[in-house]
C-alpha positions in Angstrom: 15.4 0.9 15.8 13.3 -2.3 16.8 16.7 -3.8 17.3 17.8 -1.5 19.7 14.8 -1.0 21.6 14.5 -4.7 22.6 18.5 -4.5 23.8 17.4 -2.0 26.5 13.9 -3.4 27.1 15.1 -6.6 29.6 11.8 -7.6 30.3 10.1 -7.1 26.9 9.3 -10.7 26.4 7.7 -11.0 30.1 5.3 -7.7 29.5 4.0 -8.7 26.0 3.0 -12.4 27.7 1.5 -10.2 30.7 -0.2 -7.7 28.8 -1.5 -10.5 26.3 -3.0 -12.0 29.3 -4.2 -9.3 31.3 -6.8 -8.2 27.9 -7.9 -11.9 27.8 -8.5 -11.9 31.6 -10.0 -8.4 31.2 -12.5 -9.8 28.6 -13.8 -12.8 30.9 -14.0 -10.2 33.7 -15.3 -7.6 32.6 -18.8 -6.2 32.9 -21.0 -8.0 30.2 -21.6 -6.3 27.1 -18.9 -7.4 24.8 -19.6 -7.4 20.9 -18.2 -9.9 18.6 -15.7 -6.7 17.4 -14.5 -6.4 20.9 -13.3 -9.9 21.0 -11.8 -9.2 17.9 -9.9 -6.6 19.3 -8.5 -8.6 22.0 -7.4 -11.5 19.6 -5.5 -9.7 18.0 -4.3 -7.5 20.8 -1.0 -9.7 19.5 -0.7 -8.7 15.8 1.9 -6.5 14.7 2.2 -3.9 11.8 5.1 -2.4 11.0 5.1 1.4 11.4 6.1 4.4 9.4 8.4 6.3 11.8 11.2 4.1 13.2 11.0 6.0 16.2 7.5 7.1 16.6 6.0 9.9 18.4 8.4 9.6 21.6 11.7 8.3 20.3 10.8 4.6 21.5 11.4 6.5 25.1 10.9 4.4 28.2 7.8 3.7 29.4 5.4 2.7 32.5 4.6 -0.7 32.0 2.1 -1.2 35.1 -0.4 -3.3 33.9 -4.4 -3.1 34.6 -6.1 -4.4 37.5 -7.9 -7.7 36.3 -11.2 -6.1 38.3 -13.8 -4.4 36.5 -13.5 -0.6 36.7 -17.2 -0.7 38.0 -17.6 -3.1 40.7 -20.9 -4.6 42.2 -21.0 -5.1 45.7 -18.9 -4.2 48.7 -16.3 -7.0 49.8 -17.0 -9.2 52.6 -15.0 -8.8 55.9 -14.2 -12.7 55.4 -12.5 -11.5 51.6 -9.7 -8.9 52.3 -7.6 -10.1 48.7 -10.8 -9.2 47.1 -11.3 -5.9 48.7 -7.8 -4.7 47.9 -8.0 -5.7 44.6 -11.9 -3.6 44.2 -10.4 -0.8 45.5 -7.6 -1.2 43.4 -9.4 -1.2 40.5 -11.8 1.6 41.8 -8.5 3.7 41.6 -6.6 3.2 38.7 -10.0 3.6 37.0 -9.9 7.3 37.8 -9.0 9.7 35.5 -8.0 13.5 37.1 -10.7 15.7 35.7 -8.4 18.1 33.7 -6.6 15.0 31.9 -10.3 13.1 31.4 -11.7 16.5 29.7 -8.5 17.0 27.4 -8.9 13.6 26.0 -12.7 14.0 25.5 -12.3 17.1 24.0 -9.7 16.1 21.1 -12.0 12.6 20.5 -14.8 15.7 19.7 -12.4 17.4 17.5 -11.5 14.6 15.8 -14.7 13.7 15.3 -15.5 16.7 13.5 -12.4 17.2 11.4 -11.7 13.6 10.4 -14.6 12.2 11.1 -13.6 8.3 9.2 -10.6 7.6 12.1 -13.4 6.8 14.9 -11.1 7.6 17.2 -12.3 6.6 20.8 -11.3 8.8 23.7 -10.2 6.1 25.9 -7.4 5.0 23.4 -5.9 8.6 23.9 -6.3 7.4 27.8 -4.6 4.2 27.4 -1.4 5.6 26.0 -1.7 8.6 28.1 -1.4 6.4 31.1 1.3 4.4 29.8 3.9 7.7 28.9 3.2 9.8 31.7 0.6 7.6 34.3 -1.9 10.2 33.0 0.4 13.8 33.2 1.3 12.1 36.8 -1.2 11.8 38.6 -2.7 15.0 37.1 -0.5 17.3 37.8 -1.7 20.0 35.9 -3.3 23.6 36.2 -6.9 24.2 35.4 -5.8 24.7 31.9 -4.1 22.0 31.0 -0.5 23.0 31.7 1.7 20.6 33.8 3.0 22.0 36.8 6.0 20.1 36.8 8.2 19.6 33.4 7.7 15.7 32.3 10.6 14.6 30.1 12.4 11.2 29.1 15.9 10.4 29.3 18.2 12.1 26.8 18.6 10.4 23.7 21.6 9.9 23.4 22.0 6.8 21.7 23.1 5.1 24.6 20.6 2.3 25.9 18.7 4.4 23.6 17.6 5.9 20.1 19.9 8.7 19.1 18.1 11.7 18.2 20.7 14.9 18.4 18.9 17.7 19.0 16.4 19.6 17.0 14.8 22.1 18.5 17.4 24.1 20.2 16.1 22.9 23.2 12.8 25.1 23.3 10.7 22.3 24.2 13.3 20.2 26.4 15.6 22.2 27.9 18.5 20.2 26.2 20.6 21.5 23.3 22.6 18.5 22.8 19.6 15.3 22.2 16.0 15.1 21.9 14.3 14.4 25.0 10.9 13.3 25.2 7.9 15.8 26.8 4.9 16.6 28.3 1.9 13.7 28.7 1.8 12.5 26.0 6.1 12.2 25.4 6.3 13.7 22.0 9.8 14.5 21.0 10.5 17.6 19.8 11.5 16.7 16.0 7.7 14.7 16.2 5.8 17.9 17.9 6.8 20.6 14.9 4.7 19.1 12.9 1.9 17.0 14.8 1.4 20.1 17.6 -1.9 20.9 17.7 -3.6 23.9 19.5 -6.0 22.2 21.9 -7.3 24.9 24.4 -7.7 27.7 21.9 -4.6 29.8 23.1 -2.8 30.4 20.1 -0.1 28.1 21.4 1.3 24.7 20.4 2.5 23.4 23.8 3.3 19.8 24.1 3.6 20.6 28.3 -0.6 20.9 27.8 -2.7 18.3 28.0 -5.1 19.8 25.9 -2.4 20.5 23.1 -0.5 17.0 23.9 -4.0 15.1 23.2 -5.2 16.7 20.1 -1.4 16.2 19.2 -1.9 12.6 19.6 -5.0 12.2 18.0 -4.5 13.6 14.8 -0.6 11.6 15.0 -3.0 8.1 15.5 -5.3 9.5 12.9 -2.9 10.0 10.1 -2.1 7.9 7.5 -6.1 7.4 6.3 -6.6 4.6 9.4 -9.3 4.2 10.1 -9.6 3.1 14.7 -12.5 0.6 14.5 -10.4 -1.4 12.6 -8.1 -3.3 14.6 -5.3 -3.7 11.9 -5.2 0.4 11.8 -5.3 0.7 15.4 -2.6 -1.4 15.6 -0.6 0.2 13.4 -1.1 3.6 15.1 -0.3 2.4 18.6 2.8 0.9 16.8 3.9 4.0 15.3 4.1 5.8 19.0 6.2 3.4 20.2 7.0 0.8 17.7 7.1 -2.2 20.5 5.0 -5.7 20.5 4.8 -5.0 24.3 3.9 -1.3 23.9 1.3 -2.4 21.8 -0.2 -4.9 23.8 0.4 -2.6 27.0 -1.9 0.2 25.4 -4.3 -2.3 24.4 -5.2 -3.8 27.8 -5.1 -0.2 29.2 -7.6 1.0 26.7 -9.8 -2.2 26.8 -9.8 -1.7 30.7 -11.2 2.3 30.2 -13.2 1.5 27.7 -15.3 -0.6 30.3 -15.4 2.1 32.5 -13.8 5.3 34.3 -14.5 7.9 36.4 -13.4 11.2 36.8 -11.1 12.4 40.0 -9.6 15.5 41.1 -6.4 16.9 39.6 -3.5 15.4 41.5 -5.0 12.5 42.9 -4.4 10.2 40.2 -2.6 7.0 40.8 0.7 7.3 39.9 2.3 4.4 38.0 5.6 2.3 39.6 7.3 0.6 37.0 8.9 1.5 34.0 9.9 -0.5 30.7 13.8 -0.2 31.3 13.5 -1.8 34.7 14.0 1.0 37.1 11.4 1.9 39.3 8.9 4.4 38.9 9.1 7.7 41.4 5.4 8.2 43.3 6.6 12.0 43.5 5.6 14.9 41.1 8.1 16.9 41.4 9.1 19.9 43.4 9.7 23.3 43.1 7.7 26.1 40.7 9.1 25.0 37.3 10.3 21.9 38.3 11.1 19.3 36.3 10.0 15.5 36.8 12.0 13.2 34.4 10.4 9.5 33.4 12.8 6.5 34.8 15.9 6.2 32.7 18.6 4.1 32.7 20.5 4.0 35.5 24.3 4.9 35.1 26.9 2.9 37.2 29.7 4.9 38.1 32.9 4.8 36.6 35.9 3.1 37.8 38.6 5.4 38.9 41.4 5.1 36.3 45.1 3.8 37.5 47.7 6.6 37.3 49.9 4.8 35.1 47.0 4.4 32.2 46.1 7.0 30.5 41.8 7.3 31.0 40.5 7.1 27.3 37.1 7.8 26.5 34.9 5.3 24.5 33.2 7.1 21.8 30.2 4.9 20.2 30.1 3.7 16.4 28.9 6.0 14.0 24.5 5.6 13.7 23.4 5.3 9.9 22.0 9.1 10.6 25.7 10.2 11.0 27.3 8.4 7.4 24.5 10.9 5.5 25.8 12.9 3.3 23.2 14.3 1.3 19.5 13.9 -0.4 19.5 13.0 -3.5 16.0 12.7 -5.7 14.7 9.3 -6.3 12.1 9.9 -9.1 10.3 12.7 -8.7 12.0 14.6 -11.6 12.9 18.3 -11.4 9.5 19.3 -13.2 7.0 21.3 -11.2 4.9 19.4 -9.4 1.3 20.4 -10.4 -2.5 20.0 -9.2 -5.7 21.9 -9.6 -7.3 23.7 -6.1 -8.4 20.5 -4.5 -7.3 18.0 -5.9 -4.6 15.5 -4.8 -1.3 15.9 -6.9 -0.7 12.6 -9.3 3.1 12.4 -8.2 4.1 11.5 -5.0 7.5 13.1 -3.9 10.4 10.5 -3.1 14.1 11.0 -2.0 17.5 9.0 -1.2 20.1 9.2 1.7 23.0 8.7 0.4 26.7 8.9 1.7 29.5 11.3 0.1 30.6 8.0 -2.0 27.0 7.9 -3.2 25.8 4.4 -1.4 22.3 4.6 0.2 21.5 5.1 3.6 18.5 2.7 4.9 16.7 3.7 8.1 17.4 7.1 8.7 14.7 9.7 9.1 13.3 12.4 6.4 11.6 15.0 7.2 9.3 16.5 4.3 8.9 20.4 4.8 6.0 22.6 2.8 7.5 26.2 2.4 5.5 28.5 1.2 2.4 31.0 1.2 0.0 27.9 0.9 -2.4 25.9 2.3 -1.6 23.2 0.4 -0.8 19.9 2.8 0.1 16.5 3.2 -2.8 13.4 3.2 -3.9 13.7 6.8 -4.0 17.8 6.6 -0.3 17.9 8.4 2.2 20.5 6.6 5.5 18.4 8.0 5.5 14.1 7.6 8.7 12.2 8.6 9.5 8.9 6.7 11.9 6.6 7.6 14.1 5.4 4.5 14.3 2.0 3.7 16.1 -0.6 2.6 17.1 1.1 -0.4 17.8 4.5 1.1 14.4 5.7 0.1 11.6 8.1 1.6 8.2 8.4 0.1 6.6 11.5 1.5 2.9 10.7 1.8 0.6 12.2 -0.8 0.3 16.1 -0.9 -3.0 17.7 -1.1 -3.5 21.2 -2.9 -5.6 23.2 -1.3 -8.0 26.1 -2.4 -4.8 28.8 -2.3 -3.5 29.2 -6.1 0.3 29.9 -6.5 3.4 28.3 -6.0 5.4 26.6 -2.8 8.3 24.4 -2.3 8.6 21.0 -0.5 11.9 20.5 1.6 13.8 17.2 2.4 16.3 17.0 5.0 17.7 14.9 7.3 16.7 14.7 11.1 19.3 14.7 13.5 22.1 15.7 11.1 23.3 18.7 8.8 23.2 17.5 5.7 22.5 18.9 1.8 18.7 18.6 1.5 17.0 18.8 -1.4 13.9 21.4 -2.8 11.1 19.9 -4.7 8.6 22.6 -6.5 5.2 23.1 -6.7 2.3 25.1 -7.7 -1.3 25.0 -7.1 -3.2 26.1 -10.3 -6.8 27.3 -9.9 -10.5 25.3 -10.5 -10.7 24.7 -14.0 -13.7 23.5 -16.8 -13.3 22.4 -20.3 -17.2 22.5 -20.8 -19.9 24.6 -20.6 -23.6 23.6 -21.6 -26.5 24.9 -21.2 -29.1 23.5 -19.3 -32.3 25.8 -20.1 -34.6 24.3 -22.2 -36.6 26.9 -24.0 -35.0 30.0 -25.6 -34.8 33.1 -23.3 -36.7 35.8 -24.7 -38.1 39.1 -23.6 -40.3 42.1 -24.8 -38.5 45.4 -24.8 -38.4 46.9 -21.2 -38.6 44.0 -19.3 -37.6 41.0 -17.6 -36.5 37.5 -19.3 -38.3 34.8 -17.5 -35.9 32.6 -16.8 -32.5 32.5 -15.3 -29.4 31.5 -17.4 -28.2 28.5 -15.9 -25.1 26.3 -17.4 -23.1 23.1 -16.5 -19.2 23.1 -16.2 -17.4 19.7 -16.3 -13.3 19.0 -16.6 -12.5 16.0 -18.2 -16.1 14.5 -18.2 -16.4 15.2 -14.2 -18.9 18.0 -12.2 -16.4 21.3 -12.2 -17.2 22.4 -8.5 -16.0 25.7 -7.6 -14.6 27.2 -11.0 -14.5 30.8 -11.6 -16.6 32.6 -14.2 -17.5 35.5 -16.2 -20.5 36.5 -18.1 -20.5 39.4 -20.8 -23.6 40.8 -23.2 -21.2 41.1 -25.6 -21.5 43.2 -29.5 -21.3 40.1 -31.5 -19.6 37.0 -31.8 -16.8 38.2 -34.0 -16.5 41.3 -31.2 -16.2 40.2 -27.6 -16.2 43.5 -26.7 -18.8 44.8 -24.1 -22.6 45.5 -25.7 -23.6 49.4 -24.2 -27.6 48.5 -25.3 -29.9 45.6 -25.1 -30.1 43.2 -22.5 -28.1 43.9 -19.0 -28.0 42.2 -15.4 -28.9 44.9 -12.4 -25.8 45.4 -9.9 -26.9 45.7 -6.3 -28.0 49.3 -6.5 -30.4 48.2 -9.4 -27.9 50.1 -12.2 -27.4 48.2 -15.4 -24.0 46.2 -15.9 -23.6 43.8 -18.7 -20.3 42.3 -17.1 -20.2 40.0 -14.3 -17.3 38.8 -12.7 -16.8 36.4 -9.5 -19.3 34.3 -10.3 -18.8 30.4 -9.1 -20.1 26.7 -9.9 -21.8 25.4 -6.9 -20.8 21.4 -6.0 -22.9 20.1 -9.0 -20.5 22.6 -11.2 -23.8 24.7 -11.7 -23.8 28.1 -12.6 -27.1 30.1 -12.4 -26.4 33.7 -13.6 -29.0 37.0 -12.0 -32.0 38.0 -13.7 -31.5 39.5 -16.9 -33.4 42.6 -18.1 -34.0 44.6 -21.5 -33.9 47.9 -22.2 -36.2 49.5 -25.2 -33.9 48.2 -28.0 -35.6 45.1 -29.9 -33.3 42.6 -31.6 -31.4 39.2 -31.2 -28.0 39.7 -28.7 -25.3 37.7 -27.4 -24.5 36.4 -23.8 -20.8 34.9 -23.4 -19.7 32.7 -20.6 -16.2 32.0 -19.9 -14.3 29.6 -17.0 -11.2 29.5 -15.6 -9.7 26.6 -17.9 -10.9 28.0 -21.2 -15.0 26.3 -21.3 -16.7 29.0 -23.7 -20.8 29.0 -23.8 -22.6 31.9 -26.2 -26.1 31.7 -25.3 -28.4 34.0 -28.1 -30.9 36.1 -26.6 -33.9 37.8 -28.1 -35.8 41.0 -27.0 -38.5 41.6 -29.6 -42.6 43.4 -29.4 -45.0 41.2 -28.8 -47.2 40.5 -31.8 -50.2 42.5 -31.9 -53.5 40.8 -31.6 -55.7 41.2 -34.8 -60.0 42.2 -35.2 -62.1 39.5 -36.1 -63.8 40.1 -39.7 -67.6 41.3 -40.3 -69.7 38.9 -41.2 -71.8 38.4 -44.6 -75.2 38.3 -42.6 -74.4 41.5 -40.7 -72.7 43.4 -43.7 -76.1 42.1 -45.8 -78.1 43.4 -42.4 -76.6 46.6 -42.4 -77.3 47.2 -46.0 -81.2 46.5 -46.2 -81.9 48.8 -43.1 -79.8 51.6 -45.1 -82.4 50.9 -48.5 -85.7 52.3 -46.7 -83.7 55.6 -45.2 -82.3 55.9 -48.8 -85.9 56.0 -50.4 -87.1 58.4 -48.1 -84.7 61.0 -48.5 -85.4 60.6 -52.1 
């Protein structure tokens, strides 16, 4: 794909030295307060990573390629009358410094979200801004409705494979109109194949919308967030802005755009937005937005010369294009997973990661076509980065590595599916299951013996550690019984009993749950009038067994002190004279 892309990007090599220049000139112009990480950032505004998805979010679609003024977005003082370049160039700068206020909220909004649900990307707002200017020139202009929806359909070319990727058509053309090829859409150009598994609900209305800003820039957050990259590290924010668009010059393009809002920006009304001029394929940019309710505004394309009228003599004959890699696929065939289940406990990662071949009917591999991996299934189980869809890119030896899956909290059983994008061809099924929270041991943690007197309450509660495998057992399932004896499992109907929440005795619990330390502190128990030694079980989910002994016996009765020699001897000689007497 990189290949191709830099056939129908003529002036590739001229924006990449522009762009590289423009984030140096932006650094010794800007507004003071660079850190040494900035000027990290901008030395290696040049490096490149290679990317994931050969065709990244848009399809390696055209793009704007209007670079950044070299003014700071925030300028000091008013030009001089005597200085007209310079007050062009401030008010230029003043301008394309503006965000429209919809757009500027939408992209402040999913940085928030972000934040919140994967909080190690550090994903900056302005980064969202950069590429949002560069695939749309920032939902053109702004043309959008208060909530988020653009008023005029933005789409790329059709991708047709000629003068640009090939990507036949995967979504019936619900997103793009077109039945035939993938088109890019909405601000932030996501192709439809890309948006069924990175849309994203951004403005809470049930609907995934790629035509909303608000939906099109949490889309594109958690697609730069994926993978485990972390922003603030240039290498990974590399990479990300390389797997949108998997172009040097893209890549430095994005980068001076988002150095130049990072320094500053300001919000402007919906619609007023500078629009941008130039686009990567070398046509020239439209500074309309489209007309008509419904309308659609297409990005620059390629330009198609018109045909020359055949001779009557020669029969007209049709060129048809060389079969792409996507189209020798025959079928998926498993590269090492195995047909065994795929297993993992409710949160845990599972151990095998699932991998899979293009090959063609004769059986030879298929390098660099695209795989999308599919969970099916009543689960919540997903792939690293929380998405429940991941396309991979096979490579040089025909093979796809879906990233790692992630069970979830749901127990039971679901299926991953392989196929092909762009083509009908035999995918394959991989099983899995999702077993529940498990322990292997149970110990007890009180210290002293739990005892009671008959008829009331033991002093302390039972508590008990679970581990698995030597590790804290968070969230396991338990049950606690008073049970006859060790020999009989059975429920005890006398001695000690737990209270239910209308205070009745119950000497079975169920639903009970380790906390994060894999602690499990049962009620307060109570004893009826019944004295004797009895038996509290505990079992787990995963087989840990714990048979705590409990006692309920009188307390010992306090004994009278003894009489004393000198008072029995006392006693006796005041008797004698009485004795005497009644003699």
């Amino acid at each position: 794909m990189a290949a191709q892309f830099g056939r129908r990007l003529c002036k590739g090599a001229a924006t990449t030295a522009a762009a590289a220049l423009a984030v140096a000139a932006l650094s010794a112009s800007q507004a003071p307060g660079a850190t040494t990480a900035d000027t990290g950032r901008q030395a290696n505004a040049g490096a490149s990573t290679s990317a994931p998805d050969q065709a990244g979010a848009t399809g390696d679609s055209p793009y704007y390629t209007d670079l950044p003024p070299l003014d700071s977005p925030n300028p000091s003082a008013s030009p001089t009358a005597s200085s007209p370049s310079t007050a062009t160039a401030v008010a230029q700068g003043a301008a394309e410094a503006g965000i429209p206020a919809t757009v500027l909220d939408a992209y402040k909004k999913a940085e928030a979200e972000l934040r919140g649900s994967k909080p190690g990307c550090n994903l900056p707002w302005q980064l969202l801004a950069a590429i949002g200017k560069v695939e749309s020139g920032q939902a053109r202009g702004g043309d959008v409705d208060a909530q988020g929806n653009t008023l005029h359909r933005i789409l790329g070319p059709e991708l047709d494979g000629n003068g640009f990727a090939l990507i036949k058509d995967t979504d019936g053309g619900k997103y793009d109109g077109n039945s035939a090829y993938d088109q890019a859409v909405g601000p932030m150009q996501f192709i439809p194949s890309t948006w069924a598994w990175a849309g994203r609900d951004g403005n809470g209305d049930g609907v995934k919308d790629p035509n909303n800003v608000y939906d099109a820039a949490l889309a594109a957050g958690h697609y730069l967030c994926r993978n485990g990259w972390d922003l603030s590290v240039q290498a990974d924010m590399n990479s990300a802005i390389l797997s949108y668009n998997n172009s040097q010059a893209y890549l430095n393009l994005v980068l001076s755009w988002y150095e130049y809002y990072r320094k500053g920006t300001h919000s402007v009304p919906d619609g007023s937005g500078t629009l941008p001029r130039h686009s990567s394929d070398n046509s020239t940019g439209s500074t309309g937005s489209g007309s008509g309710s419904g309308g659609s505004t297409e990005k620059p394309g390629r330009t198609t010369p018109k045909p020359a009228e055949p001779s009557p003599n020669v029969p007209s004959t049709t060129p048809s294009l060389p079969p792409t890699a996507t189209d020798t696929v025959d079928h998926l065939a498993d590269a090492g997973t195995g047909t065994a289940t795929l297993t993992a406990m409710a949160g845990d990662a599972f151990g095998k990661r699932i991998s899979t071949r293009a090959e063609t009917k004769a059986g030879r591999i298929v390098a660099k076509v695209r795989v999308r991996f599919t969970i099916v299934g009543d689960t919540d189980a997903t792939f690293a980065g929380g998405e429940s869809v991941a396309m991979v890119a096979t490579d040089g030896k025909g093979v796809a590595v879906a990233p790692a899956l992630q069970a979830g909290e749901k127990t039971g059983d679901f299926t991953v599916h392989a196929a092909v994008v762009g083509r009908t061809a035999k995918g394959i099924d991989y099983d899995a299951t999702v077993t529940a929270r498990a322990a292997d041991t149970l110990a007890l943690v009180n210290t002293t013996a739990p005892t009671c007197t008959p008829g009331g309450e033991f002093a302390d509660q039972i508590k008990a550690k679970a581990t698995y495998q030597g590790a804290v057992a968070d969230k396991v399932a338990a049950t606690a019984t008073l049970v006859k004896s060790a020999d009989d499992t059975s429920e005890n109907d006398k001695g000690p009993y737990f209270k239910d929440a209308n205070g009745n005795a119950v000497r079975t619990l169920t639903g009970l749950q380790t906390d994060a330390d894999g602690l499990l502190t049962l009620p307060k128990l109570y004893a009826d009038d019944i004295s004797g030694t009895f038996l509290l079980r505990i079992t787990t989910t995963g087989g840990a067994t714990l048979t705590v002994e409990l006692t309920v016996a009188a307390a010992a009765p306090s004994s009278s002190p003894s009489p004393s020699p000198s008072a029995s001897a006392s006693a006796s000689a005041s008797a004698s004279p009485s004795a005497s007497a009644t003699n």
